[in-house]
PDB file as gemmi writes it, atoms N, CA and C in Angstrom:
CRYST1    1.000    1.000    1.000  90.00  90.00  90.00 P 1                      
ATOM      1  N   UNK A   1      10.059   4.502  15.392  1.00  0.00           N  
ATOM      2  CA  UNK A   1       9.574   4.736  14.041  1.00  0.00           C  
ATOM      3  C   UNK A   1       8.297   5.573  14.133  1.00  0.00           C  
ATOM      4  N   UNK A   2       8.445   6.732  13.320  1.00  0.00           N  
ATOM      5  CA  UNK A   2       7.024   7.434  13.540  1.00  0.00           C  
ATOM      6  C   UNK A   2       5.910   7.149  13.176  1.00  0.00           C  
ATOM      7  N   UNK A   3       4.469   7.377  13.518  1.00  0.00           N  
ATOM      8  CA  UNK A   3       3.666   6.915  12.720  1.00  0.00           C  
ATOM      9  C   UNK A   3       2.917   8.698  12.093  1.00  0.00           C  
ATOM     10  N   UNK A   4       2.206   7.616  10.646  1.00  0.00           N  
ATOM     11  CA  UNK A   4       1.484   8.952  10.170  1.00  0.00           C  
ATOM     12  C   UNK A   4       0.445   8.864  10.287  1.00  0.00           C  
ATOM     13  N   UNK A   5      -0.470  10.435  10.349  1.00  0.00           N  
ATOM     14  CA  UNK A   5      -1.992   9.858  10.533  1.00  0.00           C  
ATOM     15  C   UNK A   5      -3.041   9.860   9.035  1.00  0.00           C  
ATOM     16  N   UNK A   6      -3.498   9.027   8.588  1.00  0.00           N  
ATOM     17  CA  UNK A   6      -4.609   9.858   8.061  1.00  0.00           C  
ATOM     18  C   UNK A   6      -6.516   9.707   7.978  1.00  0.00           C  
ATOM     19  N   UNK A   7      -6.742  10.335   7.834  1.00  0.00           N  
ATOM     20  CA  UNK A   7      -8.045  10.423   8.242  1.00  0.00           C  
ATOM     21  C   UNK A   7      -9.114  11.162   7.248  1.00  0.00           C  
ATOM     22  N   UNK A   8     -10.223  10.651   7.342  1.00  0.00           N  
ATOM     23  CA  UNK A   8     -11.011   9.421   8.232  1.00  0.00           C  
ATOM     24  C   UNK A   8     -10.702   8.413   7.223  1.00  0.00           C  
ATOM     25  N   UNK A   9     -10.153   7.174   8.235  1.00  0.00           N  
ATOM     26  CA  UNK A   9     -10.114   5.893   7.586  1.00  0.00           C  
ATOM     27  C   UNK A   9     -11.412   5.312   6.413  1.00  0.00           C  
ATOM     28  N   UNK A  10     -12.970   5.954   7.100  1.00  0.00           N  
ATOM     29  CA  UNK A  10     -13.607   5.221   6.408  1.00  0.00           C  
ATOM     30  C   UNK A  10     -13.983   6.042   5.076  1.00  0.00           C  
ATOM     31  N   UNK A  11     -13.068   7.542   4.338  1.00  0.00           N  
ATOM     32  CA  UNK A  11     -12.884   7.235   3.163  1.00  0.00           C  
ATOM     33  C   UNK A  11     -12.401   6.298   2.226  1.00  0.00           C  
ATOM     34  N   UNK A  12     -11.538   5.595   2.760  1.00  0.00           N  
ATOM     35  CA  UNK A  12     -10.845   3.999   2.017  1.00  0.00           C  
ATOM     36  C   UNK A  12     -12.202   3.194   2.029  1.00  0.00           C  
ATOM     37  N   UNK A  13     -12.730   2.899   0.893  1.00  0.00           N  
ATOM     38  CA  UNK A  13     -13.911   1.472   0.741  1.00  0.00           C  
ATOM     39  C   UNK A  13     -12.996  -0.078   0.409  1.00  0.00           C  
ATOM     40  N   UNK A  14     -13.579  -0.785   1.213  1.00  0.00           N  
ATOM     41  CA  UNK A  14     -13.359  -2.342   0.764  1.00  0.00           C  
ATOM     42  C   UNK A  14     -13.004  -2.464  -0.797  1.00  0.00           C  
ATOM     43  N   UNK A  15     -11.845  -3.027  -1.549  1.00  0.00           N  
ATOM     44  CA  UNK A  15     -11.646  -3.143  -2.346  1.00  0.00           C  
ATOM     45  C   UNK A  15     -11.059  -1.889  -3.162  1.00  0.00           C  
ATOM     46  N   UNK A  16     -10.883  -0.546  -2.628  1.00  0.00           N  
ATOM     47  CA  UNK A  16     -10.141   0.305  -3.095  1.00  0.00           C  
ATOM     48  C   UNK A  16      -8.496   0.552  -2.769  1.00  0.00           C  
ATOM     49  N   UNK A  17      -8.078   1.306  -4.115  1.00  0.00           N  
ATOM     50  CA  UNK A  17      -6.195   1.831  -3.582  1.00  0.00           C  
ATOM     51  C   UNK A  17      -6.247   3.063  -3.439  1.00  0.00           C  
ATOM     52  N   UNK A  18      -5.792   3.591  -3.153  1.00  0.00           N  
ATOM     53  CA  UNK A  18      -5.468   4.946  -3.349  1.00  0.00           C  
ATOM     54  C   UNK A  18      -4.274   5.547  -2.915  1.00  0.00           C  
ATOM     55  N   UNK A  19      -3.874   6.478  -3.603  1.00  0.00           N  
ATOM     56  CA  UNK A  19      -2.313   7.016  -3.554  1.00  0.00           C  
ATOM     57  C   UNK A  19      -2.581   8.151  -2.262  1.00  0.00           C  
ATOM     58  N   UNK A  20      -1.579   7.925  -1.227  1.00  0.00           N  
ATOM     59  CA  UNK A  20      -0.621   9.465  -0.354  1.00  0.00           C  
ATOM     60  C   UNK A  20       0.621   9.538  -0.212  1.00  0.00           C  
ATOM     61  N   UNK A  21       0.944  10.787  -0.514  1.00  0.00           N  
ATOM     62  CA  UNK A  21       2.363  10.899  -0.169  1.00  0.00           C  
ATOM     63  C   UNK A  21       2.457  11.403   1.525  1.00  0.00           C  
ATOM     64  N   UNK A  22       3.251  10.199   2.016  1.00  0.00           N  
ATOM     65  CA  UNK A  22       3.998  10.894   3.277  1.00  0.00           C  
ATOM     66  C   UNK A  22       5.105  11.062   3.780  1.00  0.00           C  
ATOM     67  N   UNK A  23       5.503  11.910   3.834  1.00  0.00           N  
ATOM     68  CA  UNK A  23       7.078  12.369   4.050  1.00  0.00           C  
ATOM     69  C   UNK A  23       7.757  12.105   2.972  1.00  0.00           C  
ATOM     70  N   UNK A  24       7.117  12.796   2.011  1.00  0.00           N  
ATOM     71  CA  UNK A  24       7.851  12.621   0.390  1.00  0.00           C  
ATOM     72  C   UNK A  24       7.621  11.385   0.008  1.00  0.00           C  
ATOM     73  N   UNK A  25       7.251  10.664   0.556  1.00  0.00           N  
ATOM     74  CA  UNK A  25       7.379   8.653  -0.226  1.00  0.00           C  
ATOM     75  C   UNK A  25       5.840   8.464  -0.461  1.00  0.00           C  
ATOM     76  N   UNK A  26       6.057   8.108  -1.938  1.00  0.00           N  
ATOM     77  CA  UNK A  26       4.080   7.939  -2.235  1.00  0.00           C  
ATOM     78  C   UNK A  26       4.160   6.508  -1.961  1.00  0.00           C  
ATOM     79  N   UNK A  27       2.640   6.155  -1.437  1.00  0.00           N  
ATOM     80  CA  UNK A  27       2.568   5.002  -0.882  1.00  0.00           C  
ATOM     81  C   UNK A  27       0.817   4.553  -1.644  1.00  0.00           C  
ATOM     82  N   UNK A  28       0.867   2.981  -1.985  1.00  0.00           N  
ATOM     83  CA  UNK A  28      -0.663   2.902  -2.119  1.00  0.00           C  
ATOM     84  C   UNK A  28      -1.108   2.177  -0.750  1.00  0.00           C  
ATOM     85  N   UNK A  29      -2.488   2.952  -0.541  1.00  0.00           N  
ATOM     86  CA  UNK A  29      -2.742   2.230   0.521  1.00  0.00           C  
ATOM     87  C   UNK A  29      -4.628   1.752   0.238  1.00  0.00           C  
ATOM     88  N   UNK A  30      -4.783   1.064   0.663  1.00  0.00           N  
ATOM     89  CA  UNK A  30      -5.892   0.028  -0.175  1.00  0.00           C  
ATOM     90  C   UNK A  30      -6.908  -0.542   1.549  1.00  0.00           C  
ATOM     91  N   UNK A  31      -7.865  -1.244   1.335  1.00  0.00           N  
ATOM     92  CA  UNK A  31      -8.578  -1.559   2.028  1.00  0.00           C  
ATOM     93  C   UNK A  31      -9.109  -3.081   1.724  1.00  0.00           C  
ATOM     94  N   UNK A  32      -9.126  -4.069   2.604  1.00  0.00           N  
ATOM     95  CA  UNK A  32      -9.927  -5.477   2.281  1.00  0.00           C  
ATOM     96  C   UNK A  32     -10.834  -5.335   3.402  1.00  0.00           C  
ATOM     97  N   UNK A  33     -11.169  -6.921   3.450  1.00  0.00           N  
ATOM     98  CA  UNK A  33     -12.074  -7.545   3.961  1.00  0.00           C  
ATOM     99  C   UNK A  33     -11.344  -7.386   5.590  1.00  0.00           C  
ATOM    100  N   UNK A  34     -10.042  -7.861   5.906  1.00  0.00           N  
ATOM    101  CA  UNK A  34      -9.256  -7.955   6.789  1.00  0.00           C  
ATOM    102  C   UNK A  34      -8.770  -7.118   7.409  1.00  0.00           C  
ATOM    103  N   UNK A  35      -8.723  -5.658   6.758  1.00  0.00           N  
ATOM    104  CA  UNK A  35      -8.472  -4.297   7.258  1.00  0.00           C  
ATOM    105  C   UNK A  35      -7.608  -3.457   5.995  1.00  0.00           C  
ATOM    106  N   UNK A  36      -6.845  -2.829   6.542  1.00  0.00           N  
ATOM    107  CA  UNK A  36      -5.885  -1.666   5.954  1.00  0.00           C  
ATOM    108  C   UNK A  36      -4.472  -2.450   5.545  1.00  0.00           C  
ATOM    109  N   UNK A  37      -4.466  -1.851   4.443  1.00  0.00           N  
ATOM    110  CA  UNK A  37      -2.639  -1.964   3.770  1.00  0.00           C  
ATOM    111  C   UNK A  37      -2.257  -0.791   3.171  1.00  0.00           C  
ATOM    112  N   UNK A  38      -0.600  -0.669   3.629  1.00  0.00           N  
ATOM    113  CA  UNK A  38       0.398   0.046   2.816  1.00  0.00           C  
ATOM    114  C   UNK A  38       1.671  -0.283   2.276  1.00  0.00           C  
ATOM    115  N   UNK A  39       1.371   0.204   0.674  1.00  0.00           N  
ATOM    116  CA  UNK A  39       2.915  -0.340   0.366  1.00  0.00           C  
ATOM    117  C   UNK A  39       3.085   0.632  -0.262  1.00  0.00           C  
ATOM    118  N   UNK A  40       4.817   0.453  -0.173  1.00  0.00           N  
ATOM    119  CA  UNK A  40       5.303   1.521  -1.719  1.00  0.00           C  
ATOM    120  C   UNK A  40       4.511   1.497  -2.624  1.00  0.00           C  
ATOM    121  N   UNK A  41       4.392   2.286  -3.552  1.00  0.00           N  
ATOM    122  CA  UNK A  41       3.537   2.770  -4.660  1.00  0.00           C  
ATOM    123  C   UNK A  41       4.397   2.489  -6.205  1.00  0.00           C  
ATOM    124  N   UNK A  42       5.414   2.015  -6.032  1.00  0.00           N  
ATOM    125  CA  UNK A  42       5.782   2.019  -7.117  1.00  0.00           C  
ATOM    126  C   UNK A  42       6.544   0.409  -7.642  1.00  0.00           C  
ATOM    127  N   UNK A  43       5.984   0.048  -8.700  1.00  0.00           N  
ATOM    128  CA  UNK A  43       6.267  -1.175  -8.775  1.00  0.00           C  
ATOM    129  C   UNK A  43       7.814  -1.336  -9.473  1.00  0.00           C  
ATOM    130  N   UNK A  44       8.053  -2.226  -8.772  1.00  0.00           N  
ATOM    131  CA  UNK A  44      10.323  -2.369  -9.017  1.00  0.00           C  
ATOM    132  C   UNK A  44      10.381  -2.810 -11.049  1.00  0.00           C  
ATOM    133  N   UNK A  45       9.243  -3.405 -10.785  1.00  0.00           N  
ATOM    134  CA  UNK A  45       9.734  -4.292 -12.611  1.00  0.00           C  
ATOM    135  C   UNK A  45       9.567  -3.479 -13.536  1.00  0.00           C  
ATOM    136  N   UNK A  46       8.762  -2.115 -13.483  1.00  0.00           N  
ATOM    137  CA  UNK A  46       8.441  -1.010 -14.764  1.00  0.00           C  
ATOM    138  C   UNK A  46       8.336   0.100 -13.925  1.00  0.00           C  
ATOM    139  N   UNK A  47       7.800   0.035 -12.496  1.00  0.00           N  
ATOM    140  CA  UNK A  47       7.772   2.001 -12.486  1.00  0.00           C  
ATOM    141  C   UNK A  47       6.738   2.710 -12.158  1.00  0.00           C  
ATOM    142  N   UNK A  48       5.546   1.604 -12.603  1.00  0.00           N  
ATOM    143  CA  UNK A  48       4.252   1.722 -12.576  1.00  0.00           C  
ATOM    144  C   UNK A  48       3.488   1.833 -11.184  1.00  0.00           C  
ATOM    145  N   UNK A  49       2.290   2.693 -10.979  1.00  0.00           N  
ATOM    146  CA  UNK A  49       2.060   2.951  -9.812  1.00  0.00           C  
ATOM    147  C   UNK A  49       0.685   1.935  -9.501  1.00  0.00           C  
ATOM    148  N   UNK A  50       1.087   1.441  -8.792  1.00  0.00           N  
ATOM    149  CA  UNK A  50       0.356   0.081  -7.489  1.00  0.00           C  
ATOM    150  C   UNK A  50      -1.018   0.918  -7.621  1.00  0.00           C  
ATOM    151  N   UNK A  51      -0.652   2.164  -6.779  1.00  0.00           N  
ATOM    152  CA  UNK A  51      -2.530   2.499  -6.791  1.00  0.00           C  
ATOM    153  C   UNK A  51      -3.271   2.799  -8.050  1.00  0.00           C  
ATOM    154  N   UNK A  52      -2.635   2.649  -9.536  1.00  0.00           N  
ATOM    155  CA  UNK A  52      -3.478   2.802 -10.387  1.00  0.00           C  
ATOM    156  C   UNK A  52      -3.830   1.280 -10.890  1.00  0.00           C  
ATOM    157  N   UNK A  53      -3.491   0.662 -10.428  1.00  0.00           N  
ATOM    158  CA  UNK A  53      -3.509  -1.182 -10.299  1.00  0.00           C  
ATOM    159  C   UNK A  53      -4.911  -1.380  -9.701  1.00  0.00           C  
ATOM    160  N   UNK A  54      -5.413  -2.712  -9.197  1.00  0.00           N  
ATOM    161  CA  UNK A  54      -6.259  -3.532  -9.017  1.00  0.00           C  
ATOM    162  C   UNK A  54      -6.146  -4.562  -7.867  1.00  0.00           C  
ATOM    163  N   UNK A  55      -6.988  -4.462  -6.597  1.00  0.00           N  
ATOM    164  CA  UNK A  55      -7.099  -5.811  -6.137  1.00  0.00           C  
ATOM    165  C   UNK A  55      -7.176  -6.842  -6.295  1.00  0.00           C  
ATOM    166  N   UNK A  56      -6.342  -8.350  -6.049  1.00  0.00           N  
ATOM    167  CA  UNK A  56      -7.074  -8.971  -6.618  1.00  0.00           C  
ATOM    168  C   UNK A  56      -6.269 -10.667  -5.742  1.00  0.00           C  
ATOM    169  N   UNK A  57      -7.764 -11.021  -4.949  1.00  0.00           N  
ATOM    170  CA  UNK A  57      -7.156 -11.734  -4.057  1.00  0.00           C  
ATOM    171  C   UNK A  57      -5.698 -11.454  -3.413  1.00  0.00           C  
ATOM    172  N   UNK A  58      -5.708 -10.605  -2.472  1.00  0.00           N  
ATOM    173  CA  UNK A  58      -4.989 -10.205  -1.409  1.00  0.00           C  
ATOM    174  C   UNK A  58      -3.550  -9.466  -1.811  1.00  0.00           C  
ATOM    175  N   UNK A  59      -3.821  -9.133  -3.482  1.00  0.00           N  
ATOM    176  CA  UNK A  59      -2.671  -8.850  -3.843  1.00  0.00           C  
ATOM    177  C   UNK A  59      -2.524  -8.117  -4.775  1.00  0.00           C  
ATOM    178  N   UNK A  60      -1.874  -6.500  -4.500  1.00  0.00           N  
ATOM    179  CA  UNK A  60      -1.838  -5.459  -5.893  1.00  0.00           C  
ATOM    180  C   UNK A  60      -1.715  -5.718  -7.134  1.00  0.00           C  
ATOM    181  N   UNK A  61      -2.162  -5.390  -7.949  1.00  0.00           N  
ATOM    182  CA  UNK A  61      -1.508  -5.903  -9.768  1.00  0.00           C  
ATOM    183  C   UNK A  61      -1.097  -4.551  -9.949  1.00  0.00           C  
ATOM    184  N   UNK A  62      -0.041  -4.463 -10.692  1.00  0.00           N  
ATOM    185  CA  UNK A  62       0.213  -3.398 -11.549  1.00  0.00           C  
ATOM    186  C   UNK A  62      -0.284  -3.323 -12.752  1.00  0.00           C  
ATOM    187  N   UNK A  63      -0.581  -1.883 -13.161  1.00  0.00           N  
ATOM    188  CA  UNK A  63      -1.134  -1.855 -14.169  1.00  0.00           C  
ATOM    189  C   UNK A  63      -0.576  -1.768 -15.839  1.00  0.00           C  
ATOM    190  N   UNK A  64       1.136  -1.685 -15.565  1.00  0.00           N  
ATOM    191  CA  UNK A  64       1.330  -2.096 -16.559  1.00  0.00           C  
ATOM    192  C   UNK A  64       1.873  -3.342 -17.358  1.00  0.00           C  
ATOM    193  N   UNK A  65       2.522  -3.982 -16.522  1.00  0.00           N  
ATOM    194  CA  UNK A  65       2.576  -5.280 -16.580  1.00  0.00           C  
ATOM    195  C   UNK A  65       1.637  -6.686 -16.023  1.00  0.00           C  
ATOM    196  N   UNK A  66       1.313  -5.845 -14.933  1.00  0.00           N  
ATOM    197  CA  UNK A  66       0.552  -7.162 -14.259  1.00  0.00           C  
ATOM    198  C   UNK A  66       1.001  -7.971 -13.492  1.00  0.00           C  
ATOM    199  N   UNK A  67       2.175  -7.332 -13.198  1.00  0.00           N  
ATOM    200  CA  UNK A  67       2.931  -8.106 -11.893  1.00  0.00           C  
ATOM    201  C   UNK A  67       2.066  -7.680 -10.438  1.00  0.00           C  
ATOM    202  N   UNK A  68       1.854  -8.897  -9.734  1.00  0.00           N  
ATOM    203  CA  UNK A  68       1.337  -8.440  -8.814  1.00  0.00           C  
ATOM    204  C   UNK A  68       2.085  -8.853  -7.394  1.00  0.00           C  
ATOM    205  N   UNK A  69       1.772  -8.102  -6.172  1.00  0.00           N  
ATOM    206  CA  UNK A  69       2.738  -8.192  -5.059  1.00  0.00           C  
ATOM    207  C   UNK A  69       2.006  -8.654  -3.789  1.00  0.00           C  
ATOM    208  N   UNK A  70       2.181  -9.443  -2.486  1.00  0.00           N  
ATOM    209  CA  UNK A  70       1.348  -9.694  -1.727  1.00  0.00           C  
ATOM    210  C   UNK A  70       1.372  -8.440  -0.774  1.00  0.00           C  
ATOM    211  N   UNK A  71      -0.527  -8.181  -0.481  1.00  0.00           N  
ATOM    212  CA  UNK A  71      -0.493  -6.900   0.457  1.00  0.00           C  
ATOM    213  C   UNK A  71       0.122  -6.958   1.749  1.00  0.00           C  
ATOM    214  N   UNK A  72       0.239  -8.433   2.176  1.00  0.00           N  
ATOM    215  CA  UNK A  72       0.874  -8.658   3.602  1.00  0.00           C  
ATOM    216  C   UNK A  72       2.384  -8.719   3.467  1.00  0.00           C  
ATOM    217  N   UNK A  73       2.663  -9.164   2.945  1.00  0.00           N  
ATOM    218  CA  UNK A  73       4.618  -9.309   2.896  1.00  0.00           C  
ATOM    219  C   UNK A  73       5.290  -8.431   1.478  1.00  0.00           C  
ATOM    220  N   UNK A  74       4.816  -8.132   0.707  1.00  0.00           N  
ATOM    221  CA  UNK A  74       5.147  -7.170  -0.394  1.00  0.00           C  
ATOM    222  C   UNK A  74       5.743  -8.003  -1.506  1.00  0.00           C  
ATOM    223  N   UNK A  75       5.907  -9.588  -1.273  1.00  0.00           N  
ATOM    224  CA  UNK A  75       6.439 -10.194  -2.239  1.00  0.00           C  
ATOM    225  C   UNK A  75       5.919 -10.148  -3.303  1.00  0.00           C  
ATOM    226  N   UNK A  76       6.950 -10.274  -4.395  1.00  0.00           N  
ATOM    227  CA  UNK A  76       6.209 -10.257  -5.567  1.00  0.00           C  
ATOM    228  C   UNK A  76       5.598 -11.954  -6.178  1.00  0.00           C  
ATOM    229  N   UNK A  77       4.475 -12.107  -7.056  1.00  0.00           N  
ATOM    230  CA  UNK A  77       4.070 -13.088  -6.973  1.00  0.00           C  
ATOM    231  C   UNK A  77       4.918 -13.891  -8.277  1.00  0.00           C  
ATOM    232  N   UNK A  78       5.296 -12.982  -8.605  1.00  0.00           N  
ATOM    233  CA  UNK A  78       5.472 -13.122 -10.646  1.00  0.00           C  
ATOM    234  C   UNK A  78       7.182 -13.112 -10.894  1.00  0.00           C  
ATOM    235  N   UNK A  79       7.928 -12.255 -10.225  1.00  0.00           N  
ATOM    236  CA  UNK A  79       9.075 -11.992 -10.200  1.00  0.00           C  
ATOM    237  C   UNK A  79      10.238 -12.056  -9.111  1.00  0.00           C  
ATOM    238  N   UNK A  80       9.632 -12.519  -7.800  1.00  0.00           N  
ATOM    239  CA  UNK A  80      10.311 -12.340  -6.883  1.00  0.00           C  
ATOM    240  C   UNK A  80      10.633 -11.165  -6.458  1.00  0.00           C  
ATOM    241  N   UNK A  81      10.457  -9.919  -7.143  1.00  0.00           N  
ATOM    242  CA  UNK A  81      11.191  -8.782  -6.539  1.00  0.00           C  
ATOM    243  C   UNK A  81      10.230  -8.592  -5.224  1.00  0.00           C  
ATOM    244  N   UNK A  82      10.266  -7.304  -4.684  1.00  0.00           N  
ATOM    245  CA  UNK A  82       9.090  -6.906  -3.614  1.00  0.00           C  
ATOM    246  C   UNK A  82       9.174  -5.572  -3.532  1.00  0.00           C  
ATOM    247  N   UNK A  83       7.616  -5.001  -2.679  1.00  0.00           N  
ATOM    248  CA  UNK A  83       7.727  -3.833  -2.629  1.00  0.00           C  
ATOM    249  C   UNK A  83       7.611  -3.627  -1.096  1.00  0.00           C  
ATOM    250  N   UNK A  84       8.037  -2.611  -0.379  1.00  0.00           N  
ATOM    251  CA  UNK A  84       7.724  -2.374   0.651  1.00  0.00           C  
ATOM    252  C   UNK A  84       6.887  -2.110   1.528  1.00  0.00           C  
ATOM    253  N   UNK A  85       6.518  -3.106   2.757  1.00  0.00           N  
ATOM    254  CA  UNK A  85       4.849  -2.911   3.225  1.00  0.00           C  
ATOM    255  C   UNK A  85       5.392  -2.360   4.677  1.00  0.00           C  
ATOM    256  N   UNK A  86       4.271  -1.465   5.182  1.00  0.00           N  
ATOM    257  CA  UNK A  86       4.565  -0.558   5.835  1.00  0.00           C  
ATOM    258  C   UNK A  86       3.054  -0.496   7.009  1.00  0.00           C  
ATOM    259  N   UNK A  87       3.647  -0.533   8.106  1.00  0.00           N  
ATOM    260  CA  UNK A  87       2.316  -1.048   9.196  1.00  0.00           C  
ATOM    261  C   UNK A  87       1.496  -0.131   9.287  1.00  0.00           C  
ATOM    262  N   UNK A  88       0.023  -0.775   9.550  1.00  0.00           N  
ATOM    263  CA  UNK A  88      -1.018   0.101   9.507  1.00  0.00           C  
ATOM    264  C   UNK A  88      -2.026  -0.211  10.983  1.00  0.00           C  
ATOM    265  N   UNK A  89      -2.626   0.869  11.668  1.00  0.00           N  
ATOM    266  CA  UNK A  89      -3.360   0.665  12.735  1.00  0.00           C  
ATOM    267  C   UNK A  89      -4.377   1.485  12.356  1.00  0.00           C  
ATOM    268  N   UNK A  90      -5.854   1.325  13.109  1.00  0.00           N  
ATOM    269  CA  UNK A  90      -6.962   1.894  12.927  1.00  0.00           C  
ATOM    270  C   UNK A  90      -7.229   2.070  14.690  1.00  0.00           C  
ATOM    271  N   UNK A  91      -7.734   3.125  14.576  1.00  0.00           N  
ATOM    272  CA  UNK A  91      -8.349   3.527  15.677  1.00  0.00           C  
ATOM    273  C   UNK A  91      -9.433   4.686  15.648  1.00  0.00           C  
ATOM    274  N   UNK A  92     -10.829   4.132  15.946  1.00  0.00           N  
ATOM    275  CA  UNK A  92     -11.902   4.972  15.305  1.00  0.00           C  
ATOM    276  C   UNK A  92     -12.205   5.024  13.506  1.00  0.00           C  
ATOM    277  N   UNK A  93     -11.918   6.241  13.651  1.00  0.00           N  
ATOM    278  CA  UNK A  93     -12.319   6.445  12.268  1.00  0.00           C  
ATOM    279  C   UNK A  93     -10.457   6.999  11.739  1.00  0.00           C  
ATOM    280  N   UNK A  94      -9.639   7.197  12.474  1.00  0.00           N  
ATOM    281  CA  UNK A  94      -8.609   7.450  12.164  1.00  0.00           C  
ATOM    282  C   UNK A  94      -7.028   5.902  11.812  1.00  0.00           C  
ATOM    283  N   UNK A  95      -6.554   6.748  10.334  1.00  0.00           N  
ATOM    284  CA  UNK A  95      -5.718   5.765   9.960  1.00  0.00           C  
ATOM    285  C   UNK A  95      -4.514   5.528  10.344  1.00  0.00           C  
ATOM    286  N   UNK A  96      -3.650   5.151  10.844  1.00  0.00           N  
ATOM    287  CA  UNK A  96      -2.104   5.661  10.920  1.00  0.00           C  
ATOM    288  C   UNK A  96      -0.911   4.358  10.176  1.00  0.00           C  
ATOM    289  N   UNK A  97      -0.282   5.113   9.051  1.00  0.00           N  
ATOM    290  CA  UNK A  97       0.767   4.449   9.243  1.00  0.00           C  
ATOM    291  C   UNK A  97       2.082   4.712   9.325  1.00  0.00           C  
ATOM    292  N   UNK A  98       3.021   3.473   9.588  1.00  0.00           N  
ATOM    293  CA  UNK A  98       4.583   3.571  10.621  1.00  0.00           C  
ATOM    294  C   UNK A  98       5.605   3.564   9.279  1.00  0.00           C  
ATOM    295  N   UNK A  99       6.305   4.749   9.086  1.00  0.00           N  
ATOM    296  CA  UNK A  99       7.413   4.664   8.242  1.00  0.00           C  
ATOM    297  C   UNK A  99       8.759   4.427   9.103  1.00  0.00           C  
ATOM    298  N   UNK A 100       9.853   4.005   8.475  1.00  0.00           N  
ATOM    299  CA  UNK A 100      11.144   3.641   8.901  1.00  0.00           C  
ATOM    300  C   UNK A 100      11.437   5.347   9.652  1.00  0.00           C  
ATOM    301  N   UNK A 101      12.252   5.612  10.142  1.00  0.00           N  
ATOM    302  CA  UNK A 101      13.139   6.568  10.246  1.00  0.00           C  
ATOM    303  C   UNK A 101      13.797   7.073   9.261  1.00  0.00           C  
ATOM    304  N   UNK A 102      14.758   6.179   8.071  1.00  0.00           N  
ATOM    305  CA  UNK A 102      15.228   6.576   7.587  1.00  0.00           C  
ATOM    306  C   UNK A 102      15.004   6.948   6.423  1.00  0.00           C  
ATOM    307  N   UNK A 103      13.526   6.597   6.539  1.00  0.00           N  
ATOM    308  CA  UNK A 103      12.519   7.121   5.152  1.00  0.00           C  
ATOM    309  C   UNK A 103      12.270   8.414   5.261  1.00  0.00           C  
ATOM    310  N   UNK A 104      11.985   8.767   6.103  1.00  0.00           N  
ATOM    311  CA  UNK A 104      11.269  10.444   6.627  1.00  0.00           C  
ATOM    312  C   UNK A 104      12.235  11.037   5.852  1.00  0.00           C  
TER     313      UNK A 104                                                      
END                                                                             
């Protein structure tokens, strides 16, 4: 599975999301206390994009409903659905994360 890079990690601040597209698939990827997360960007119940959402205890809200998803397993908290979380490593100041193969 490849990984992507991006950089410098320490544009992401504690408590921020922010949207990239890589390899065509937009992804939000956010920052805690604990390190780096990535998930799909798009929430299954409306459509709505994760990174225009909110942290909030360990877990995206969407912003138009308010369904929110866990940053570690992608479950949803509200609906059961989930979104897809996608591994993240730090090294230095550089970010990388691992998409499927068959995502690319």
């Amino acid at each position: 599975m490849p990984w992507h890079t991006l950089s410098p990690a320490s544009r992401i601040r504690e408590g921020q999301l922010l949207c990239f597209e890589i390899a065509g698939r937009r992804l939000v990827v956010g920052r805690t206390a604990r390190g780096f997360f990535a998930l799909d960007d798009v929430c299954p119940h409306a459509g709505g994009s994760l990174s225009e959402g909110m942290l909030d205890a360990g877990a995206v809200v969407c912003p138009i409903h308010g369904y929110a998803y866990d940053i570690t397993t992608g479950e949803g908290l509200d609906d059961g659905a989930e979104v897809r979380v996608h591994p993240c490593v730090v090294d230095g100041d550089v970010l990388r994360i691992q998409l499927e193969e068959e995502e690319t």
